[in-house]
C-alpha positions in Angstrom: 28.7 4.1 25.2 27.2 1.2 26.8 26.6 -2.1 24.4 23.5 -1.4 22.3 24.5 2.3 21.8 27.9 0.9 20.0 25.8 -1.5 18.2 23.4 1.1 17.0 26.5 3.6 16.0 27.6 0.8 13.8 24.9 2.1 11.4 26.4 5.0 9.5 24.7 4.9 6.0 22.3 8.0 7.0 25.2 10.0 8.0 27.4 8.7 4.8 24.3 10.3 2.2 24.1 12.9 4.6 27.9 14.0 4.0 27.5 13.6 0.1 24.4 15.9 0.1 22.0 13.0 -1.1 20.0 12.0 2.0 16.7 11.5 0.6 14.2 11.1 4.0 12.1 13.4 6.3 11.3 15.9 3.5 9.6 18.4 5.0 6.4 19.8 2.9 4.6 22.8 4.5 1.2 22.6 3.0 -1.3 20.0 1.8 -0.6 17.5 -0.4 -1.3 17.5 -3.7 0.1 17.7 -7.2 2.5 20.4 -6.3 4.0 21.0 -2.8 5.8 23.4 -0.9 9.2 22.4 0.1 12.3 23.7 1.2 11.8 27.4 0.2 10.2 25.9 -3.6 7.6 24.4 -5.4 7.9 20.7 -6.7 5.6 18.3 -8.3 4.5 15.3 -6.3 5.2 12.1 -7.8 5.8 10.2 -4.6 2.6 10.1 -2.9 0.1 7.4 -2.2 -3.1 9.3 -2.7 -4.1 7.8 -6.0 -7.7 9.8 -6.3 -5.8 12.8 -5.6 -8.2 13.4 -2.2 -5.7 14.0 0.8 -6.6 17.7 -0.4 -10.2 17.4 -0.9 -12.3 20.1 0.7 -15.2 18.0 0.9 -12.9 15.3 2.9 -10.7 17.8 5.4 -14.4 19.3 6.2 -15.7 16.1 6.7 -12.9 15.2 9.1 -13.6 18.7 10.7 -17.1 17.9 11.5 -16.8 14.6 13.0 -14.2 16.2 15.1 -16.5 18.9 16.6 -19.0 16.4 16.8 -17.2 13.7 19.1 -14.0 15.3 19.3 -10.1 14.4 19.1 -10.0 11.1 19.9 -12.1 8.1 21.6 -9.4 7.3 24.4 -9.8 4.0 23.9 -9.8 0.9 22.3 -12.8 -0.4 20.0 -13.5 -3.9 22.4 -14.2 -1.5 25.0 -15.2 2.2 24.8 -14.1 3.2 21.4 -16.4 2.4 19.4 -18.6 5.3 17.2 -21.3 4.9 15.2 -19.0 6.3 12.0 -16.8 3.7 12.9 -19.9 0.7 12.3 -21.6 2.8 9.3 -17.7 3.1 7.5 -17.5 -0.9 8.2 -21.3 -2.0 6.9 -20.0 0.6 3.6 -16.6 -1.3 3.5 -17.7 -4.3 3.5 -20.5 -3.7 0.5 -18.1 -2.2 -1.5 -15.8 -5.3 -1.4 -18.3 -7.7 -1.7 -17.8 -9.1 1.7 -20.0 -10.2 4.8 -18.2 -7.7 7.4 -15.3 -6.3 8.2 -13.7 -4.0 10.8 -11.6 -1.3 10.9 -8.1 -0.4 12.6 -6.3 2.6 13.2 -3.9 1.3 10.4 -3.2 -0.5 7.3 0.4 -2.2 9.2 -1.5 -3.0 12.2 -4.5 -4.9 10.0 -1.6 -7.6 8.8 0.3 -7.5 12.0 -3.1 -8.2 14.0 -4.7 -10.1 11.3 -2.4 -12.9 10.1 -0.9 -14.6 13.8 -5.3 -15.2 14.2 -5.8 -17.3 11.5 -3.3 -19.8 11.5 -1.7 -21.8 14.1 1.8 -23.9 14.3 0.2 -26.6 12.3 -1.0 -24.5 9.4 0.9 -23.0 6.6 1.9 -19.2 5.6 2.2 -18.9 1.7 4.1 -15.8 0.7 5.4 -13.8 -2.6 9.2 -12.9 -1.9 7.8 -9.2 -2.4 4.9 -8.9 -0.2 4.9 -5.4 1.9 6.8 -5.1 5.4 3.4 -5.5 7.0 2.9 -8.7 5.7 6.1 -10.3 6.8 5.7 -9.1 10.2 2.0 -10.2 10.2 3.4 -14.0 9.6 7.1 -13.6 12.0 4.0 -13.2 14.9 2.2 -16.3 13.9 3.2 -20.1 14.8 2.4 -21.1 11.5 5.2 -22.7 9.0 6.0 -19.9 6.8 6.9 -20.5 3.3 7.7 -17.7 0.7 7.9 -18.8 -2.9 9.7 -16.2 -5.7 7.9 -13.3 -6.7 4.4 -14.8 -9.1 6.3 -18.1 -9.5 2.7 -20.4 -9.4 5.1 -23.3 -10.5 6.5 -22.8 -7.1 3.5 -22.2 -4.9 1.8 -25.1 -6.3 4.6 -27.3 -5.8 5.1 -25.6 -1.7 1.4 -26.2 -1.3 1.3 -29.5 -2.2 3.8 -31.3 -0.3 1.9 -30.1 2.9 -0.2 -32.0 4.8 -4.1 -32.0 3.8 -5.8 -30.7 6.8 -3.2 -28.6 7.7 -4.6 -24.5 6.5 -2.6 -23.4 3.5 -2.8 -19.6 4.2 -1.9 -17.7 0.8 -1.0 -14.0 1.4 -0.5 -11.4 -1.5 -0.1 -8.1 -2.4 -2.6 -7.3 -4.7 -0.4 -4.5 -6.3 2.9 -4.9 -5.2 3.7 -1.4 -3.9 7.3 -0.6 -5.3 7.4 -2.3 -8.8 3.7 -1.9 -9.9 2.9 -5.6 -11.2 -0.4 -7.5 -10.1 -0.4 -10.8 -7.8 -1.4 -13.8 -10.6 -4.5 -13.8 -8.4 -6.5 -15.9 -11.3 -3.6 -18.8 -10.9 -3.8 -18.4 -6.9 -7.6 -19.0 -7.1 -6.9 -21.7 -9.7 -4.8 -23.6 -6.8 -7.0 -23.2 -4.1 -9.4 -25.2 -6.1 -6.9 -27.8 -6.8 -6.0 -28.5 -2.7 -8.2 -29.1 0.4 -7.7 -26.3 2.9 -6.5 -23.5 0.8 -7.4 -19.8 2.0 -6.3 -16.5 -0.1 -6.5 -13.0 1.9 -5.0 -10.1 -1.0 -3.8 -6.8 0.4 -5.6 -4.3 -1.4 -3.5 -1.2 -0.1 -2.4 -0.4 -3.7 -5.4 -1.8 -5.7 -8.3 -0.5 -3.8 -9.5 3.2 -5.4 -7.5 2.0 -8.7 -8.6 -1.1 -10.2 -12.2 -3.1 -10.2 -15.2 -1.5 -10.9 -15.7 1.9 -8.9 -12.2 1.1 -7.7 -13.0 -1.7 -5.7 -9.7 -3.6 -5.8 -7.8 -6.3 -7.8 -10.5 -8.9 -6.5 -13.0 -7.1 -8.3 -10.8 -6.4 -11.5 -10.7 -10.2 -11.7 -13.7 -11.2 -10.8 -12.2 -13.5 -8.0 -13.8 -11.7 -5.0 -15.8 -14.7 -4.3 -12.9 -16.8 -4.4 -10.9 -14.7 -1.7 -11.5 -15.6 1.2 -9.6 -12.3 3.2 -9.2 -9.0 1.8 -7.3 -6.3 3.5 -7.2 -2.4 2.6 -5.6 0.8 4.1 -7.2 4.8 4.0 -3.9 6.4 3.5 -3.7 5.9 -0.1 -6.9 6.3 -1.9 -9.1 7.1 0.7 -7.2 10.1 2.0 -6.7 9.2 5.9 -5.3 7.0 7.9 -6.6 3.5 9.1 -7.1 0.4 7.4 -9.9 -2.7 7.4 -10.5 -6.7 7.1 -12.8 -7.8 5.4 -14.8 -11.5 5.5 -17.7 -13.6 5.7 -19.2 -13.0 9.3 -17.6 -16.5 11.4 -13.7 -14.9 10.6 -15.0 -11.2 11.1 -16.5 -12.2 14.3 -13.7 -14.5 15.5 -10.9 -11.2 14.3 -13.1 -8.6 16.2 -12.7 -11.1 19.5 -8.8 -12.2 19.2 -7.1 -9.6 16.9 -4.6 -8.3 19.3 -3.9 -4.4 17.0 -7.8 -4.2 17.2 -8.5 -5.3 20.9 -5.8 -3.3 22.1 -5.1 -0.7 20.2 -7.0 2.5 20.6 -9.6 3.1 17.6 -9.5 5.3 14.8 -9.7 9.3 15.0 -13.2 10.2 14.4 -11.5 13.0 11.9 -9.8 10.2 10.4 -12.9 8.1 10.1 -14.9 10.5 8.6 -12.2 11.4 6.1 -12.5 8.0 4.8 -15.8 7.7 4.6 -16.1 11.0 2.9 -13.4 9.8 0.3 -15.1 6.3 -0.7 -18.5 8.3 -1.2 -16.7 10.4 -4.0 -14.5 7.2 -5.0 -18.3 5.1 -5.2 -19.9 9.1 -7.1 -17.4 10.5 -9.4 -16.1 7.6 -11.8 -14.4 10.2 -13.5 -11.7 10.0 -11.2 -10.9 6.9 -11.9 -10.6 7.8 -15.5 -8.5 10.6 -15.3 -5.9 8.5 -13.2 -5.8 5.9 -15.9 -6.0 8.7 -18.5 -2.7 10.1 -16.9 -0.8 6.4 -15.9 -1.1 5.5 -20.0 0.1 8.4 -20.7 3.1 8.7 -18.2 3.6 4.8 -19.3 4.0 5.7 -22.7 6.6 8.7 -22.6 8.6 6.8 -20.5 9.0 4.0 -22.7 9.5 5.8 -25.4 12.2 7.5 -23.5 13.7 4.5 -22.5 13.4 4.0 -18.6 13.4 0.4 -17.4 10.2 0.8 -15.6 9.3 -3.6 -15.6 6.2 -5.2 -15.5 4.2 -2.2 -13.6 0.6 -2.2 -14.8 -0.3 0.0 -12.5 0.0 3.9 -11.5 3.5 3.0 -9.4 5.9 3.1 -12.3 9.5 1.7 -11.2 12.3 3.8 -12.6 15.1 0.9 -12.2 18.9 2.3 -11.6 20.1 -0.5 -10.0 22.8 1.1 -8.2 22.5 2.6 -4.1 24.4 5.7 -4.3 23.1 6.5 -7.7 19.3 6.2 -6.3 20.2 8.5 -4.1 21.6 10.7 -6.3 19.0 10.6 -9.2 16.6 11.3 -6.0 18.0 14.6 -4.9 18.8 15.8 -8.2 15.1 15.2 -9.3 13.9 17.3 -6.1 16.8 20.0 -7.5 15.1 19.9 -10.9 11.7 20.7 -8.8 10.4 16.7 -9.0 9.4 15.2 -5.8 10.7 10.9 -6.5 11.2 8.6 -3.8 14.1 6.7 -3.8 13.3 2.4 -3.1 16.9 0.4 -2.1 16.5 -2.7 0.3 14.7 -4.4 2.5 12.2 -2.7 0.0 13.8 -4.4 -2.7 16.7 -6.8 -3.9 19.8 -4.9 -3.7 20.2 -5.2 -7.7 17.0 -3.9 -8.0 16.9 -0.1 -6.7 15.4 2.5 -8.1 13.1 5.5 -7.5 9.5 5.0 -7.6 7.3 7.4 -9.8 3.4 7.4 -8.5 0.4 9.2 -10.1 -2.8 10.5 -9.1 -6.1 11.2 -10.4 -5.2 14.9 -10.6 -2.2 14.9 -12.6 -2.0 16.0 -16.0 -0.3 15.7 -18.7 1.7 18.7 -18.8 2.8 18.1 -15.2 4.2 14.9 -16.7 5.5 15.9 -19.5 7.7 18.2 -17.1 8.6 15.6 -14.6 9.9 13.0 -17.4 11.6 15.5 -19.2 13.6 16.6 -15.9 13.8 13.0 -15.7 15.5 12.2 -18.6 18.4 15.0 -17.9 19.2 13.4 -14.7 19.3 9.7 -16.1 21.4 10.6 -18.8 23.7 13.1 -16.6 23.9 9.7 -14.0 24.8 7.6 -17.3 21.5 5.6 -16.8 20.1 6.3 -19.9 
């Protein structure tokens, strides 16, 4: 073995969960996704997906996908600066933008490579990065790009913030970056306090990640900025297609000087090749029926209170989640693991959340719902739920 090869064996924890029969990743499924999957030779029910509306199998959206590709095929073989650029790819951002309640934004081939792109442009080594101590992976490697001080304050401590975003210099930009649902434990950014700052303190801009909130909360399902009525407050606000809106991709959106200035600098847009006009097209399919069918939206809330309520009357430490994303807490590695594969056993699709996803003290395995679920699928999955919790001693 040669030097980095030893360092890289040095990393056995796969192979340890492996040997105990617990290894949780690369579950194959061998069909579409929705409330019920095909894996491993049986049928489960899937509680650890993204796709919130419940579109990803959506006939309307696959043959929207399937159009666009016969129409301009399987990819654009290039990036959108230069000769990637559709007119699906323009339309989705003018349709985007409106439903936001922004000036413009564009769109990128993902949701990781809008924060990664996004974040080193606005800010430079004398500005100021403001981040909660659980914003998502993509956010954290947006700001390690930038030359900007970084600052990360504990998780919706505004006590904190305020007193970070004070002591810097006044015409330095105080760049606030939050999750607007935080993706493993299901709480809300105190985006009504963050505004409430902003106000307070001279050069204070607020971009929200709306991965988890758009297609769930607002009106229509436009995001956390809507359901707060903040959206002309925020300055940024950031959203992916491979969670509600059943693709892949992701967009920025803002007032028409940052849009212009991120269409002209934002190295994961200017160099990246554009989206897939299938995935495109899926998108824009999706947030027509997210913008037509409020009932959707209903029926996902309909479900989450539900599921809320017969876990907490079963006693799961589930936190402050006030959204679909309900946290199971175990608080113990091996046992995540465990309560993971014995779930699947018990025909429950979980995923299992240990760090850098989380504080090591906090695991646990992460129960999403979608707009399709009912109630009998979740009456199934917690009681199969609570058999495994109380087998594990966790209940």
């Amino acid at each position: 073995m040669n030097l980095l090869e030893e360092r890289m064996a040095k990393y056995d924890q796969p192979q340890k969960m492996k040997d105990l029969g617990i290894y949780p990743y690369f579950r194959e499924i061998e069909g579409k996704q929705g409330t019920e999957v095909d894996m491993q030779g049986h049928r489960v029910l899937m509680f650890g997906s993204n796709a919130y509306t419940g579109l990803t199998g959506d006939d309307r959206v696959i043959n929207a996908g399937i159009e666009a590709m016969k129409k301009y095929g399987s990819g654009c073989a290039g990036s959108r600066f230069l000769n990637g650029t559709l007119d699906i790819h323009v339309a989705l951002e003018k349709e985007l933008a409106d439903f936001v309640g922004k000036e413009e934004a564009i769109c990128l081939s993902t949701g990781f490579s809008v924060n990664a792109g996004v974040i080193p442009c606005l800010v430079g080594k004398n500005d100021f990065i403001y981040c909660d101590d659980r914003d998502h992976a993509s956010i954290v490697d947006g700001r390690r790009l930038s030359f900007a001080k970084t600052v990360k304050y504990k998780h919706n401590d505004m006590g904190m913030l305020e007193r970070c975003i004070r002591r810097a210099p006044r015409n330095a930009v105080k760049l606030i970056i939050v999750d607007g649902v935080f993706s493993m434990e299901g709480d809300l950014a105190d985006l009504p306090a963050i505004v409430e700052i902003k106000k307070k303190y001279k050069n204070v801009v607020i971009m929200v990640d709306e991965a988890h909130g758009l297609g769930v909360f607002g009106r229509q399902g436009r995001g956390v900025c809507d359901h707060f009525g903040l959206t002309d407050d925020v300055d940024l606000i950031m959203g992916t297609f491979s969670k509600s809106l059943a693709s892949i991709g992701g967009f920025i959106a803002a007032n028409s000087v940052i849009i212009n200035y991120l269409r002209h600098t934002a190295r994961t847009y200017i160099f990246s090749a554009s989206a897939t006009p299938a995935a495109t097209a899926s998108a824009r399919e999706a947030l027509r029926i997210l913008k037509s069918e409020p009932e959707r939206l209903q029926n996902l809330w309909d479900v989450t209170d539900y599921a809320l309520e017969k876990f907490r009357a079963a006693g799961f430490e589930i936190g402050d989640t006030q959204s679909p994303i309900i946290p199971l807490y175990v608080r113990d590695l091996e046992k995540t693991f465990r309560v993971t594969q014995r779930a699947f056993d018990e025909g429950i699709f979980i995923n299992p959340v240990i760090p850098p996803a989380c504080a090591p003290q906090d695991t646990l395995v992460r129960f999403a719902l979608m707009a399709n679920h009912t109630r009998a699928q979740v009456d199934t999955a917690v009681e199969a739920l609570v058999r495994v919790f109380k087998e594990e001693g966790l209940l």
